[in-house]
C-alpha atoms as one frame of an Amber mdcrd trajectory, in Angstrom:
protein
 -22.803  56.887   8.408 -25.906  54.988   9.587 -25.694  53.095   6.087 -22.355
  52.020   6.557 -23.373  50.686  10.079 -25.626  49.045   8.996 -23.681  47.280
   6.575 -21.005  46.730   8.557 -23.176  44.777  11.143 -24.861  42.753   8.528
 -21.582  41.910   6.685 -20.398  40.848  10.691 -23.388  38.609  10.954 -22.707
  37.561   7.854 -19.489  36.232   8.944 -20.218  34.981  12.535 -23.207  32.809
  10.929 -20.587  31.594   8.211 -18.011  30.586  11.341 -20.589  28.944  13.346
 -21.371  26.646  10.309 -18.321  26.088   9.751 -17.241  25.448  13.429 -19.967
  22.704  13.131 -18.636  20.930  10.473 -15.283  20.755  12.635 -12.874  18.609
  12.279 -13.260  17.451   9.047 -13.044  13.586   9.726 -11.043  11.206   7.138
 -11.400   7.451   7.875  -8.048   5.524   7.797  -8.328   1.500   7.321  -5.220
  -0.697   9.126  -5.375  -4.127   9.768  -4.637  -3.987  13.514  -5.488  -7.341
  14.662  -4.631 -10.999  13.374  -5.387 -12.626  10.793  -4.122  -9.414   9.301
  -0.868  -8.052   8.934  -0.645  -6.459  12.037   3.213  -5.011  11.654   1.639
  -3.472   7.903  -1.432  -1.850  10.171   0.334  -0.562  13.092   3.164   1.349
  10.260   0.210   2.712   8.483  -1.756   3.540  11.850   1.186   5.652  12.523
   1.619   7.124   9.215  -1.780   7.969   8.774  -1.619   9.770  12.467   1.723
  11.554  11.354  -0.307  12.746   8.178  -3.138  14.235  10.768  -0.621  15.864
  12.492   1.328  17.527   9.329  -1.419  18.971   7.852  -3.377  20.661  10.651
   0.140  21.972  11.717  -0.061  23.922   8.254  -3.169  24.989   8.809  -5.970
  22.161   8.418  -8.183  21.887   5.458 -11.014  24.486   4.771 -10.311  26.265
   8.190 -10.410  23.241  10.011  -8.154  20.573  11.493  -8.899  16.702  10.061
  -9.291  14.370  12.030  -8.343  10.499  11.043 -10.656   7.684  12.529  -8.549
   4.618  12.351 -10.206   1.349  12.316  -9.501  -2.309  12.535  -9.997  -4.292
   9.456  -8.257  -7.416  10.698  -7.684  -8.239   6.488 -10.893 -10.022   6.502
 -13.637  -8.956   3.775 -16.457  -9.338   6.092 -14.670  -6.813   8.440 -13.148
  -4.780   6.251 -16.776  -4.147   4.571 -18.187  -3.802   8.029 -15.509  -1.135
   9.096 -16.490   1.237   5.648 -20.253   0.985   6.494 -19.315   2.404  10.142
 -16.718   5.347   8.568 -19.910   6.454   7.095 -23.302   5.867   8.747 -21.691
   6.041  12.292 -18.516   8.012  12.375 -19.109  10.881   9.511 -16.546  10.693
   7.469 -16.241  12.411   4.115 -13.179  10.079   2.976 -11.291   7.675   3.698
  -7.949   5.883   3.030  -5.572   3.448   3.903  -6.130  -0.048   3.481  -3.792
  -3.002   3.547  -5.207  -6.721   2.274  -6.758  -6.424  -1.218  -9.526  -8.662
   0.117 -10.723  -5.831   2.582 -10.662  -2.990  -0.629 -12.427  -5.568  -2.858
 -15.261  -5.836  -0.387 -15.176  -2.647   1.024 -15.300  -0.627  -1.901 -18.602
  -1.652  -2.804 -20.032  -0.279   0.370 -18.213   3.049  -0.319 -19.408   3.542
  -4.144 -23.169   2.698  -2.377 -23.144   4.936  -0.051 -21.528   7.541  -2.378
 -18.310   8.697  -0.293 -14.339   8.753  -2.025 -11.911   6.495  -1.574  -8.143
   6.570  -1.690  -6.600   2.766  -1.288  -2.655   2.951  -0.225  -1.925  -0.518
  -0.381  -4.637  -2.819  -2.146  -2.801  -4.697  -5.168  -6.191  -6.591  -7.043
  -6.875  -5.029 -10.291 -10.382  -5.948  -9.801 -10.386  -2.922  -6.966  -9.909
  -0.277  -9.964 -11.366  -2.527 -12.685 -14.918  -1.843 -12.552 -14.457   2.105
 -12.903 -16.614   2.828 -10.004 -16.787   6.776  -9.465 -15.362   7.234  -6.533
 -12.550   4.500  -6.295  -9.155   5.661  -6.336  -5.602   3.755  -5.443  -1.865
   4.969  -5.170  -0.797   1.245  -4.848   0.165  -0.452  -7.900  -1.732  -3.127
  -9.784  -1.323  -6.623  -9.087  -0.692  -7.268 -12.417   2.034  -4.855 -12.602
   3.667  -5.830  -9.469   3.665  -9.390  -9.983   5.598  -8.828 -13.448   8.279
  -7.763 -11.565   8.999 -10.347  -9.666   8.838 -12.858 -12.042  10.897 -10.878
 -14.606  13.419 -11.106 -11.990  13.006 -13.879 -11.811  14.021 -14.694 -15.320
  17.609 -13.115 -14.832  18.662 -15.730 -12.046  20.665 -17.933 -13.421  20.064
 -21.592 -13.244  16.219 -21.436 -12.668  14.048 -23.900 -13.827  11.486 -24.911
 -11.734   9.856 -22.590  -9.248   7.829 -23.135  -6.315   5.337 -20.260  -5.753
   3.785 -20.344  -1.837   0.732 -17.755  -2.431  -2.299 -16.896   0.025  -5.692
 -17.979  -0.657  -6.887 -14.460  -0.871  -7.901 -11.308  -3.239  -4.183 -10.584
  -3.381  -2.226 -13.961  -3.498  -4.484 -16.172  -6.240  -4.503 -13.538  -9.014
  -0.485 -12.620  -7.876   0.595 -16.657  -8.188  -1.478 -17.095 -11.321  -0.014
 -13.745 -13.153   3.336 -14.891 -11.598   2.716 -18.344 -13.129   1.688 -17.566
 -16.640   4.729 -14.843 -16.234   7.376 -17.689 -15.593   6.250 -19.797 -18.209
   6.452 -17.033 -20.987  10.375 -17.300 -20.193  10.750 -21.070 -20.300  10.360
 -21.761 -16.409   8.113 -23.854 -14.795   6.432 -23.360 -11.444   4.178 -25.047
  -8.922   1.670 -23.162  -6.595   1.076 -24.411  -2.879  -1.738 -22.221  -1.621
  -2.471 -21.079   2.263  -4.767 -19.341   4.349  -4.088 -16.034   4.996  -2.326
 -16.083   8.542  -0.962 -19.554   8.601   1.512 -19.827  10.954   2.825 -23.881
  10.824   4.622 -24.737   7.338   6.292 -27.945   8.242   4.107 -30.257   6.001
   3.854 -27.388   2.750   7.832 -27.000   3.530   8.092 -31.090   2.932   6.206
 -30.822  -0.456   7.837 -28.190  -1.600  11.706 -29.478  -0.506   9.975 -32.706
  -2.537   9.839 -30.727  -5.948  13.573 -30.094  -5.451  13.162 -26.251  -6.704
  15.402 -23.829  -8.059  13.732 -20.884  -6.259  10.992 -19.976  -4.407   8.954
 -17.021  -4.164   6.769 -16.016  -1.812   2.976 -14.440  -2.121   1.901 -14.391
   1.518   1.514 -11.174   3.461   2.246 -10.406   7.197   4.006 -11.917  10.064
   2.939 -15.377   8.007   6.008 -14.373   5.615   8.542 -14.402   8.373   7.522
 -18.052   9.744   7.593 -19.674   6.329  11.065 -18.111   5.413  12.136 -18.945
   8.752  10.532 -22.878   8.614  11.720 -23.070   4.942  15.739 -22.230   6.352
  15.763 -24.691   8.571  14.548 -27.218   5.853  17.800 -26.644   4.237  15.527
 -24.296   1.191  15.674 -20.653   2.655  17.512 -17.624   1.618  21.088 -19.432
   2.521  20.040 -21.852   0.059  18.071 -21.181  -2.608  17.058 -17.572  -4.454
  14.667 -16.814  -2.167  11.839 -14.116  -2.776  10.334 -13.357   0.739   7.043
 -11.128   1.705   7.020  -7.582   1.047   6.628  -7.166   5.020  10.199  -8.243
   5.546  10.714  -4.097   4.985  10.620  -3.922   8.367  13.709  -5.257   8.679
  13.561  -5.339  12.426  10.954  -7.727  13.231  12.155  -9.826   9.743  15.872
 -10.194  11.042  14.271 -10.880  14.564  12.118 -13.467  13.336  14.202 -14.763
  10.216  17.722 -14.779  12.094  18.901 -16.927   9.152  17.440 -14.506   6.349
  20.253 -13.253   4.597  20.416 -12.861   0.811  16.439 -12.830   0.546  14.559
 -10.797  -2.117  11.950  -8.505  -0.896   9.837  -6.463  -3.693   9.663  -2.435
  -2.754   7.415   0.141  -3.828   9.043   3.454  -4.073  12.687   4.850  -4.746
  15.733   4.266  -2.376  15.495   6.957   0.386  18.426   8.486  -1.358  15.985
   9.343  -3.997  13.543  10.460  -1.612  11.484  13.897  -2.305  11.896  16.223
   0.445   8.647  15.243   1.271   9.493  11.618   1.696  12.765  12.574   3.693
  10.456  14.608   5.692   8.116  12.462   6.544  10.967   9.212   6.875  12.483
  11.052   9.741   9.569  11.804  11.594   8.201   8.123  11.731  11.755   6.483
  12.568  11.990   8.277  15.447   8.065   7.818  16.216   8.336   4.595  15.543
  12.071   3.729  17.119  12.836   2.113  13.371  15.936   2.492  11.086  14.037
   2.425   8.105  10.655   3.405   6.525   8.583   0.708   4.819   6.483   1.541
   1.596   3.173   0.850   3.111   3.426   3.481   5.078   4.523   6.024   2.919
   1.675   5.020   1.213  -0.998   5.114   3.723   0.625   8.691   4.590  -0.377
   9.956   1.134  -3.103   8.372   0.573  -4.732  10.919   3.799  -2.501  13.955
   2.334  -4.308  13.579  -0.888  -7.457  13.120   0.210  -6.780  16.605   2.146
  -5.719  18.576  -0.760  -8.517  17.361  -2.979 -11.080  18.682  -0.278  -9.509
  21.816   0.180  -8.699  22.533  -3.513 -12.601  21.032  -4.587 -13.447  23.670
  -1.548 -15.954  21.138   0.157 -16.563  18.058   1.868 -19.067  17.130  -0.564
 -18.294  13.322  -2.350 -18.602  14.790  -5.927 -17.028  17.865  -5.359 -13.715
  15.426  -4.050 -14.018  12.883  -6.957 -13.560  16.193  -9.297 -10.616  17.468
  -7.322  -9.073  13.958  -7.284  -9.079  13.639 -11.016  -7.455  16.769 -11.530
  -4.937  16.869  -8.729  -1.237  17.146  -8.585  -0.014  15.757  -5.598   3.876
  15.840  -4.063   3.868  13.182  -2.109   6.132  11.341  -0.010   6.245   8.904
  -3.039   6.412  11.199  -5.669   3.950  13.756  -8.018   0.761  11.485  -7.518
  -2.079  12.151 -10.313  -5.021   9.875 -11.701  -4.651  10.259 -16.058  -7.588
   8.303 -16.449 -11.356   8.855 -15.628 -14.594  10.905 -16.239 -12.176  13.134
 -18.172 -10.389  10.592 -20.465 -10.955   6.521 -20.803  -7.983   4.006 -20.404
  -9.228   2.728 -23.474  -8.197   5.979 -25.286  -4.522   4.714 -24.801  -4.781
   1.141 -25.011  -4.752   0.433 -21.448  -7.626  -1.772 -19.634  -9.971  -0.529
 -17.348  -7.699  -1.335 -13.980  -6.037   1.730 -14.775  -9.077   4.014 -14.019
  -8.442   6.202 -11.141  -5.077   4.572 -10.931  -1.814   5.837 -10.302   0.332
   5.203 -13.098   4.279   5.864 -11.856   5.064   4.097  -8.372   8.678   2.811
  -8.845   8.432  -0.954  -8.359  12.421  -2.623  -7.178  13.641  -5.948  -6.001
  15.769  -5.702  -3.054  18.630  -8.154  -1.855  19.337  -7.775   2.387  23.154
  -8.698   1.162  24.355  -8.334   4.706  23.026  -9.574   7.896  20.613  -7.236
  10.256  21.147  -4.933   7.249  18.102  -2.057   7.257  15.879  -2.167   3.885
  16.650   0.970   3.258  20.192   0.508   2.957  19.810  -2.841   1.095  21.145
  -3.251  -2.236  18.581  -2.655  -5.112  19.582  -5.482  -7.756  16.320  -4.941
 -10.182  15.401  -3.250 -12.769  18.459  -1.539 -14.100  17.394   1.779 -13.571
  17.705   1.844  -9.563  20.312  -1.019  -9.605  22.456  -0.056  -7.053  25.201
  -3.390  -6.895  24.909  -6.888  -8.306  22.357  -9.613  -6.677  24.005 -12.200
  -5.092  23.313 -15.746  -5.968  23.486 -18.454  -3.769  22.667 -21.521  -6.276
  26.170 -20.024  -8.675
C-alpha cells in the first residue's frame, strides 16, 4: 500500500511538473505576414489578416496544438523588402514564434526568407510567386503558392487562344514578382508568334495617364496586367477611360480584382476583364474550403472568397498540424513533419514531394520545386456580367474548369 502511494504521488508530480512546462510554453505563437499598410496591397493583407485570425480561431476550437491554443502574431510588411525582412527578425528575436506564414509581395518572402533560414525557424509562404523564394533549397522554406513561372504560363497561354492578337502590351511592377512575371510572360508570347512590349512601374503607382498614352500609342491587341494591389484597379480604371480597358480590348487585370467589391467599386467600367485565380470554383470547394468560405463572407461582409486568403488560411493550418504531428515546437522537428505531411486544406490535399527525402532533380524538375506545392489549380476568369461576384464568374481557361465561353470584345 505504502509502495503504491508512493508511486502514485511521484507519477502526480510527474504530471503537474510536465503541465507547468507545458503551461509555460503556452500559446504556441505562429507569426502571420500581411501587408497592412501602403505601398502594399492593403485589400490582399487585410483578407489574409482575417483568414489567418479565422485559422487561430478553428483550430484552438478543436482543441489547439500540443495541449495548447496558437496564437497568430500578425504583422505589417507594407510589401517592402526592407520591412518585410525587418518584420521576420522581430517574429523571432522579439515575439517567439516557432513559425510563421502568410506573406503577400514576393519581394517581402525573397528578403525575408533569408532572415528565417539564419535564424533557423520554418516557413510556410501563402502567396509569394518568385521561384527564386523556393530555388535555393533552403531547409526550412516552404510555399503553397504557385511558382511564378507556372503562373505566368497561364496567362500567356491564354493568351494565345484570343483571337486576333498580335501585339501585346504587358504593364508589370518593378518588383520580385512583376520583372521575372513580364519577362516569362514575354518569352511565353513570343513562342506563339505574338509580340509584346513591357512598360514597367513602381509598386503602388497610383497616376497612369502618361504610361496609358504610350501604351494607347502602340495601338495593342491586348493588354495584360502584372501589378498587384489597389494599383491594378486605377490602371484598369485610367486605361477605360482611354478608350483601351476591358470594354475595349482583351483585358487581363490584377489578380486583386477577386475582390470583386472594391474592383467593381473602383473599376465601374470593368466588365469583360480577365482576372487569373488560384484554386477551384467554390462549387468544387472541399468541405474544408466551403467551411472556411462561409465563415469569412460573413466576417468579412463579402460575397465571395479570394484565393489569397484561402491561402494564408492554410498556410497557419499546416503549420499547426506539422507541430502537433512532429510533437514539438522545435524548427527541425517541423521541417520533418512538413515534408511528410498530408494536409486537407481549404485548397485541397497540400503535400511537399520534394526535399531532404527526394531531389527535384530525380524527376526532371528544377530546384524551385523544393518544398513546393505541386497541384494548386491555376484558371482565368471572365467577370461576363456587371457587379458580378468572382466566384460566380465564368471560368473560360484551361478546359478542364471551363465553365462557358470567354467573351471577346475585339471579334
Amino acid at each position: 500500500m505504502t509502495t503504491f502511494r508512493l508511486l502514485t504521488a511521484t507519477a502526480v508530480g510527474a504530471l503537474v511538473t510536465a503541465g507547468a512546462a507545458m503551461a509555460a510554453d503556452c500559446p504556441i505563437k505562429i507569426g502571420g505576414i500581411a501587408p497592412l499598410s501602403a505601398p502594399g496591397t492593403v485589400v490582399g493583407g487585410e483578407a489574409m489578416r482575417e483568414a489567418m485570425l479565422i485559422a487561430e480561431e478553428d483550430i484552438n476550437a478543436d482543441g489547439g496544438v500540443l495541449g495548447c491554443d496558437i496564437e497568430v502574431v500578425i504583422g505589417d510588411s507594407e510589401g517592402l523588402p526592407e520591412k518585410g525582412a525587418a518584420l521576420m527578425e522581430k517574429f523571432i528575436t522579439q515575439d517567439g514564434v516557432v513559425a510563421v506564414g502568410g506573406g503577400y509581395h514576393s519581394s517581402v518572402g525573397v528578403a525575408s526568407k533569408d532572415v528565417a533560414q539564419r535564424l533557423g525557424v520554418p516557413v510556410v509562404f501563402a502567396e509569394t510567386w518568385n521561384d527564386t523564394i523556393t530555388g535555393d533549397k533552403q531547409k526550412y522554406i516552404f510555399r503553397i503558392a504557385p511558382l511564378s513561372s507556372w503562373a505566368s504560363a497561364t496567362i500567356w497561354q491564354f493568351a494565345l487562344t484570343v483571337p486576333g492578337v498580335e501585339k501585346v502590351a504587358i504593364l508589370t511592377e518593378n518588383t520580385d514578382y512583376g520583372i521575372p512575371a513580364s519577362q516569362e510572360t514575354a518569352k511565353g508570347l513570343e513562342s506563339g508568334g505574338v509580340e509584346s512590349t513591357t512598360f514597367s512601374v513602381d509598386i503602388g503607382t497610383q497616376d497612369y495617364a502618361g504610361i496609358v498614352q504610350r501604351i494607347k500609342a502602340e495601338n495593342p491587341d491586348m493588354i495584360i496586367t502584372l501589378v498587384t494591389g489597389e494599383a491594378a484597379y486605377n490602371f484598369t480604371q485610367q486605361a477605360a477611360d482611354a478608350g483601351i480597358g476591358p470594354l475595349d480590348l482583351p483585358f487581363v487585370t490584377g489578380q486583386d480584382a477577386l475582390e470583386s467589391g472594391a474592383y467593381w467599386q473602383n473599376v465601374p467600367d470593368g466588365q469583360n476583364a480577365f482576372v487569373q485565380r488560384i484554386g477551384v470554383p467554390e462549387s468544387q470547394f472541399t468541405e474544408k474550403g466551403k467551411a472556411f468560405a462561409a465563415t469569412y463572407k460573413e466576417r468579412m461582409g463579402k460575397s465571395d472568397v479570394e484565393s489569397y486568403a484561402m491561402e494564408a488560411y492554410d498556410s497557419i493550418a499546416i503549420i499547426a498540424q506539422a507541430i502537433e504531428e512532429a510533437g514539438s515546437t522545435e524548427a527541425d522537428a517541423i521541417v520533418t513533419a512538413l515534408e511528410s505531411i498530408e494536409h486537407d486544406g481549404t485548397l485541397g490535399k497540400i503535400y511537399f514531394p520534394y526535399g531532404t527525402q527526394k531531389d527535384p532533380s530525380e524527376d526532371g524538375k528544377g530546384d524551385e520545386w523544393w518544398h513546393q506545392w505541386p497541384d494548386p489549380a491555376l484558371t482565368m476568369i471572365q467577370y461576363q456580367e456587371e457587379g458580378q461576384d468572382s466566384t460566380s464568374a465564368a471560368i473560360v481557361y484551361p478546359d478542364a474548369y471551363k465553365t462557358a465561353e470567354p467573351v471577346f470584345v475585339n471579334e
